[in-house]
DRENVEX-36226 format. One record per residue (C-alpha): chain; x, y, z; residue in one letter. Coordinates in steps of 0.25 Angstrom, whole numbers. Layout:
N
NODE / chaine / east / north / up / residu
NODE / A / X / Y / Z / A .
...
//
This chain:
290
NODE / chaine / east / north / up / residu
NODE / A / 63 / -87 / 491 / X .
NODE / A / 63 / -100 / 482 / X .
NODE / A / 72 / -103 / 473 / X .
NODE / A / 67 / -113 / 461 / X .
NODE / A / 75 / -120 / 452 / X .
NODE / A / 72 / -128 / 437 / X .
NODE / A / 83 / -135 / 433 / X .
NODE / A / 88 / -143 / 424 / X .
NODE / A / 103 / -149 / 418 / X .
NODE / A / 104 / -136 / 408 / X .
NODE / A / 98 / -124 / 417 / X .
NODE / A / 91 / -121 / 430 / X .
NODE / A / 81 / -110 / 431 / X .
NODE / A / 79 / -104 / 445 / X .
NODE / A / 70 / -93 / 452 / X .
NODE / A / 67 / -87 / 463 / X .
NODE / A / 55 / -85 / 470 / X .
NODE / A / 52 / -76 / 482 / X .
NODE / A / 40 / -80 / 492 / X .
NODE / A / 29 / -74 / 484 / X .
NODE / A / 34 / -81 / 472 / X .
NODE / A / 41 / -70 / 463 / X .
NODE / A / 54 / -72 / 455 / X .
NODE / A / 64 / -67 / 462 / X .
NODE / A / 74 / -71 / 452 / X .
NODE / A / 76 / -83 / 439 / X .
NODE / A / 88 / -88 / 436 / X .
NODE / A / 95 / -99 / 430 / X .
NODE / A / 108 / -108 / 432 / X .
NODE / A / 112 / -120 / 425 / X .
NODE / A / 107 / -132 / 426 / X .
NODE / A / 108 / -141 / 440 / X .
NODE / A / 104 / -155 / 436 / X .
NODE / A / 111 / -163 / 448 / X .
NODE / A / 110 / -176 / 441 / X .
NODE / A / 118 / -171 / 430 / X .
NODE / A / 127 / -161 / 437 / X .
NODE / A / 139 / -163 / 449 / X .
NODE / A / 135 / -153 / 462 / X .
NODE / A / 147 / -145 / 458 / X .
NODE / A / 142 / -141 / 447 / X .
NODE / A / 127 / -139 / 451 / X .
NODE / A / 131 / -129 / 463 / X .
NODE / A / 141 / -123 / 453 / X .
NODE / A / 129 / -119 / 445 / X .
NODE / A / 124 / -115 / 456 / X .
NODE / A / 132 / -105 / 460 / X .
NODE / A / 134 / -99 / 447 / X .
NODE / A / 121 / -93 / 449 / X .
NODE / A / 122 / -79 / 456 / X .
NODE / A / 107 / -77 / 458 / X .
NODE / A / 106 / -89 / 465 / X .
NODE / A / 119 / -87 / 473 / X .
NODE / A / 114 / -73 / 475 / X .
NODE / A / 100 / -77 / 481 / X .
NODE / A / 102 / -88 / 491 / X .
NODE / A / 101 / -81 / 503 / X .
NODE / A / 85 / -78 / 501 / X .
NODE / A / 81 / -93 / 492 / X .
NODE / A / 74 / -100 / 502 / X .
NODE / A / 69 / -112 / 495 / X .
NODE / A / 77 / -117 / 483 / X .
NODE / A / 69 / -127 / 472 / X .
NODE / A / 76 / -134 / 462 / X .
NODE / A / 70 / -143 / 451 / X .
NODE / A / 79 / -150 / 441 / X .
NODE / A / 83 / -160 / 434 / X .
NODE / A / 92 / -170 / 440 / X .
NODE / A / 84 / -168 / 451 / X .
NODE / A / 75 / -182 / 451 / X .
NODE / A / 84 / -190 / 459 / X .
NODE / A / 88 / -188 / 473 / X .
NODE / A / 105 / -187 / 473 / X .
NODE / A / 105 / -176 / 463 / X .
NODE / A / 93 / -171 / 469 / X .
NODE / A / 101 / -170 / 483 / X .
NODE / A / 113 / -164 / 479 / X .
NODE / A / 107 / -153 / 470 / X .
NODE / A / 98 / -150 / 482 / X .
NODE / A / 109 / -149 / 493 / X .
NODE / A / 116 / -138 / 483 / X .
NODE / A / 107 / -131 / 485 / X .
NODE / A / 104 / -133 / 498 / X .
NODE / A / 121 / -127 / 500 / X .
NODE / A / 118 / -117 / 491 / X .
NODE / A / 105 / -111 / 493 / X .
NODE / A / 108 / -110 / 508 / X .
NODE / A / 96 / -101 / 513 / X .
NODE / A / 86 / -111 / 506 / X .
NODE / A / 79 / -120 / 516 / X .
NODE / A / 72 / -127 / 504 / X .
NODE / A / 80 / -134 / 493 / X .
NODE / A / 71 / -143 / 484 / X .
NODE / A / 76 / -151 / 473 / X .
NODE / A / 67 / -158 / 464 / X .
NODE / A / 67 / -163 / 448 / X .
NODE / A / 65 / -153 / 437 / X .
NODE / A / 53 / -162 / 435 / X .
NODE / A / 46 / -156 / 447 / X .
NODE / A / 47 / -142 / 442 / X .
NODE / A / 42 / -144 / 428 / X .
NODE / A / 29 / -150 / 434 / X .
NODE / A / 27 / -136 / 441 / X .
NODE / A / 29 / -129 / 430 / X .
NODE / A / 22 / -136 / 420 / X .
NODE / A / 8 / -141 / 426 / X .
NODE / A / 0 / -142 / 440 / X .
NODE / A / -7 / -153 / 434 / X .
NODE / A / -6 / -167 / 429 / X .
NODE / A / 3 / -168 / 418 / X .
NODE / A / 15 / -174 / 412 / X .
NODE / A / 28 / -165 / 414 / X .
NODE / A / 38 / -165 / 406 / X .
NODE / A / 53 / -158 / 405 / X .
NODE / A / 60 / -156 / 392 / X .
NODE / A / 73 / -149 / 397 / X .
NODE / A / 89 / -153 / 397 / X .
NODE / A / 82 / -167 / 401 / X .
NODE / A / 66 / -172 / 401 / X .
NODE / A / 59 / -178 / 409 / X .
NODE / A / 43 / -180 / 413 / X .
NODE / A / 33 / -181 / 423 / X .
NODE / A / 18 / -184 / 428 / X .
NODE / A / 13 / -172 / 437 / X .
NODE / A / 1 / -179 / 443 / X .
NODE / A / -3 / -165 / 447 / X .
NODE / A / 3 / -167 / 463 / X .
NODE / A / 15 / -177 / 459 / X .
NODE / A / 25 / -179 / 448 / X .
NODE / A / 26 / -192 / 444 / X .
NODE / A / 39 / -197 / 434 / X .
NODE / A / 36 / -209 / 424 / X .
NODE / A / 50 / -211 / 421 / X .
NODE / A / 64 / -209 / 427 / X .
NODE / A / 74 / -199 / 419 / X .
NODE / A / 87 / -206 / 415 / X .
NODE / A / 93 / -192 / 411 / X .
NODE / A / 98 / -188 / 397 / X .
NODE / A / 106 / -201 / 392 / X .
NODE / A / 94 / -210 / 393 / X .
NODE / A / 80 / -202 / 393 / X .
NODE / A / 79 / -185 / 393 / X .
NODE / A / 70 / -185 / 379 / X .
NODE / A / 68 / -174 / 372 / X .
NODE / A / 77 / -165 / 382 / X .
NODE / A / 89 / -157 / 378 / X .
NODE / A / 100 / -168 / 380 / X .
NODE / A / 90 / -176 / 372 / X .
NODE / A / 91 / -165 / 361 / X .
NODE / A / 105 / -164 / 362 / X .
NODE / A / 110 / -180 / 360 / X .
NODE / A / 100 / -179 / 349 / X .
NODE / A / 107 / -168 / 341 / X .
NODE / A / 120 / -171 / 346 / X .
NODE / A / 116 / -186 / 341 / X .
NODE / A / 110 / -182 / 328 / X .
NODE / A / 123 / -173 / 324 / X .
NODE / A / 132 / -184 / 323 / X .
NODE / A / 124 / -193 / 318 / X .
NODE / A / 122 / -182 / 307 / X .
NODE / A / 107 / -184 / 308 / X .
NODE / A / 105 / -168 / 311 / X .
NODE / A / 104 / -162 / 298 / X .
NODE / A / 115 / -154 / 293 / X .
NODE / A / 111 / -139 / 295 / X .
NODE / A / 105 / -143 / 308 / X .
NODE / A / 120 / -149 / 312 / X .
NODE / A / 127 / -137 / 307 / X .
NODE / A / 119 / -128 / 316 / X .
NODE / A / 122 / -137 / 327 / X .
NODE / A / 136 / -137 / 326 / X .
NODE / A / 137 / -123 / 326 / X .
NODE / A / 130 / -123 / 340 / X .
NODE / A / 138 / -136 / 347 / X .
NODE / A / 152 / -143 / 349 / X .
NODE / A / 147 / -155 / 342 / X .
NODE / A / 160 / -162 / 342 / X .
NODE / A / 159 / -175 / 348 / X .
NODE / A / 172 / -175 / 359 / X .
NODE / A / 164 / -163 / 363 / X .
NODE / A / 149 / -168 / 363 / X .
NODE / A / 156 / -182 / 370 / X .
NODE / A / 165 / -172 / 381 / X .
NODE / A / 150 / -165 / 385 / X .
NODE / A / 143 / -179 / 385 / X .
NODE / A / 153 / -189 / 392 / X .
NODE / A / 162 / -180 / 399 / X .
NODE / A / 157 / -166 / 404 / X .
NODE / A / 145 / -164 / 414 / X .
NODE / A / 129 / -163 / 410 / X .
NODE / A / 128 / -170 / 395 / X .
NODE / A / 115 / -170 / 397 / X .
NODE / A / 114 / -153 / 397 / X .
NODE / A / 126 / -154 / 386 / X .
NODE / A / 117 / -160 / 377 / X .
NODE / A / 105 / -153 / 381 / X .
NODE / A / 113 / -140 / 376 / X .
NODE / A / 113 / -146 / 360 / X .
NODE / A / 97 / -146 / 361 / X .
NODE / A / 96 / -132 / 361 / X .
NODE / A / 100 / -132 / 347 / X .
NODE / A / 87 / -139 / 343 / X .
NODE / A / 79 / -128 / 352 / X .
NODE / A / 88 / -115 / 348 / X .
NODE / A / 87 / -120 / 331 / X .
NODE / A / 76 / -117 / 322 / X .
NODE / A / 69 / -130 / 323 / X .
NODE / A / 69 / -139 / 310 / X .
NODE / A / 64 / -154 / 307 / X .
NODE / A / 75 / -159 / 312 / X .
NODE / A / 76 / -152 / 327 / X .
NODE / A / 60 / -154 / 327 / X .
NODE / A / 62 / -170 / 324 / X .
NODE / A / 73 / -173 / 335 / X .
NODE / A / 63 / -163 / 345 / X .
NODE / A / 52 / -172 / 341 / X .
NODE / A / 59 / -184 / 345 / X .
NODE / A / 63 / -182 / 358 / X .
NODE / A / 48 / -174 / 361 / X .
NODE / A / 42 / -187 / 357 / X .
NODE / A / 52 / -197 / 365 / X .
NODE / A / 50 / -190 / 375 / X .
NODE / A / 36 / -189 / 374 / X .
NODE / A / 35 / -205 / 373 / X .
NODE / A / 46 / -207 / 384 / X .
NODE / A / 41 / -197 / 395 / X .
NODE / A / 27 / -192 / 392 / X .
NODE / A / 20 / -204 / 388 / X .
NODE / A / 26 / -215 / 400 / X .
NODE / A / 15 / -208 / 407 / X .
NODE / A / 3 / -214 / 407 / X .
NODE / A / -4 / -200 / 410 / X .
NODE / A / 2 / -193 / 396 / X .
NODE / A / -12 / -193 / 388 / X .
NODE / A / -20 / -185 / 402 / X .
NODE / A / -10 / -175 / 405 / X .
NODE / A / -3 / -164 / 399 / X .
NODE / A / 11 / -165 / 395 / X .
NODE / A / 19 / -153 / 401 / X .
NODE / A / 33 / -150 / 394 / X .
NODE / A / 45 / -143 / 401 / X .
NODE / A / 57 / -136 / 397 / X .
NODE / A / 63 / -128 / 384 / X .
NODE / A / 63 / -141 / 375 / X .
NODE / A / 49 / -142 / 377 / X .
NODE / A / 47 / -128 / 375 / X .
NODE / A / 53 / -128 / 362 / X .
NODE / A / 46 / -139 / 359 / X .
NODE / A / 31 / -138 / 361 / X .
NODE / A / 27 / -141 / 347 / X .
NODE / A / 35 / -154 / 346 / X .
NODE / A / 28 / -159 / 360 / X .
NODE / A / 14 / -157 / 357 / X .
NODE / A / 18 / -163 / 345 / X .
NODE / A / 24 / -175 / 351 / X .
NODE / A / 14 / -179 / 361 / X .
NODE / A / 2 / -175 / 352 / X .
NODE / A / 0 / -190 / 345 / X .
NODE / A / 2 / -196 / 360 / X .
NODE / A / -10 / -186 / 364 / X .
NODE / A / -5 / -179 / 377 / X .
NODE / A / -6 / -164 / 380 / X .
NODE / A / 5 / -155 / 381 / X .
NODE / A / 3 / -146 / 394 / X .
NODE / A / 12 / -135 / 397 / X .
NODE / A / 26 / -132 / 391 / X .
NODE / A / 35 / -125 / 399 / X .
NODE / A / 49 / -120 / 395 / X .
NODE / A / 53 / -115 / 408 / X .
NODE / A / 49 / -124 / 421 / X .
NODE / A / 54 / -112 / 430 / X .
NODE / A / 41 / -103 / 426 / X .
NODE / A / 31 / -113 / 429 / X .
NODE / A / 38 / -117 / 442 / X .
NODE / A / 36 / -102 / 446 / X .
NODE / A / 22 / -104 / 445 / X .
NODE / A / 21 / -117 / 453 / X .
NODE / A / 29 / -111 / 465 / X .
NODE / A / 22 / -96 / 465 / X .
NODE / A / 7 / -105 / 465 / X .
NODE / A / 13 / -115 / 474 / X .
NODE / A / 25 / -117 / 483 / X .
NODE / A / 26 / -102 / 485 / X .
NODE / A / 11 / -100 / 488 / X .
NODE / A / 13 / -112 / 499 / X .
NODE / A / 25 / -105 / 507 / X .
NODE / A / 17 / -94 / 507 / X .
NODE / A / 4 / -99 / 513 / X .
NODE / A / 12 / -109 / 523 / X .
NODE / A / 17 / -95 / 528 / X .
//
């Protein structure tokens, strides 16, 4: 049995596979981003999940991929969770969420890229993946993502730059007072998922000029930002990952349509495609090493 994980700073999607490949079971726990989140917290979440409490005794392998997950001290602490909580699991591999939105979007050469919580992007050479630039987290870089989103509204509401309608509406849906907005972002845990939890109201709304301008604005920053610093953007497609760019096909194609690339795949739900890549591939593999 192997267990495989997509996670990111909001919610981790997990299934379970048996040794032919069938779903065993999917389920879901909050997010486990270990360069955001303190190990109490992390195997608290953990926990709480009574399918995956229920089933260690027969998961073999465990597979995570999440964000956080680039760097090796987080990296090694989430993994040696694991490794005390998954106790029959001879396998624990623990890699960045980057790794998993290559499998699910392409098999070849292409640009991946991840519009979640966080973004990010990458070069899949068709063998290796190959990062152009470092991410520096939600305060400095993380264009277009949900924190992204949310400073931007956030941002916009008190600078009374959201037109009135709009702000009504997203008072309704929010605590917008500022000892509470300053409490979640300079006091409390993950602000980065706090404020990814306000651009759900761009995503959730209908959409109107002024949430299709400030979609447009971060598409196309983060278009110049991450797509375009490599060099092989024009001879690739250009792979999209995640709900925000599920929701937003028709802004990306619009966005990178003057700078001539090609949109590839858009895939809401890495998990589905990951599927795929180990039924085709790692499970195929045991079973002829058998």
């Amino acid at each position: 049995m192997i267990l495989i994980a997509d996670g990111g700073s909001t919610k981790c999607d997990w299934i379970l596979l048996n040794d032919v490949g069938e779903v065993v079971f999917k389920t879901r726990t909050e997010g486990l981003n270990p360069a955001v989140f303190g190990k109490n917290l992390l195997e608290e979440r953990l926990r709480a999940n009574a399918e995956l409490a229920s089933s260690i005794d027969i998961i073999e392998a465990v597979h995570f991929y999440g964000a956080g997950c680039g760097t090796d001290k987080p990296t090694a602490m989430l993994k040696k969770i694991f490794e005390d909580f998954f106790v029959k699991a001879t396998e624990v591999i623990v890699k960045e969420d980057m790794v998993a939105a290559v499998y699910a979007a392409t098999t070849e050469p292409g640009i991946v890229c991840i519009l979640g919580t966080g973004s990010n992007s990458c070069y899949f050479d068709g063998d290796e993946i190959k990062m152009r630039v470092d991410s520096l987290g939600y305060i400095l870089m993380d264009e277009a993502s949900g924190n992204y989103f949310g400073k931007r509204l956030i941002r916009d509401y008190y600078y009374k730059r959201m037109p009135p309608p709009v702000a009504a509406e997203f008072e309704k849906r929010f605590d917008l007072s500022s000892d509470t907005i300053k409490e979640n972002l300079y006091k409390k845990e993950n602000p980065n998922t706090y404020l990814a939890s306000f651009a759900e109201f761009i995503f959730t709304s209908e959409r109107n000029g002024y949430f299709y301008k400030i979609i447009t604005e971060g598409i196309q920053e983060f278009v110049e930002t991450r797509v375009l610093c490599f060099p092989e953007a024009q001879n690739v497609p250009v792979h999209f990952i995640g709900s925000i760019a599920h929701f937003s096909e028709d802004i990306i194609r619009a966005a990178v349509w003057p700078y001539h690339l090609t949109v590839g795949n858009i895939v809401r739900r890495p998990i589905d495609g990951i599927i795929d890549y180990y039924r085709n591939d790692v499970i195929k593999n045991r079973m002829n090493n058998v």
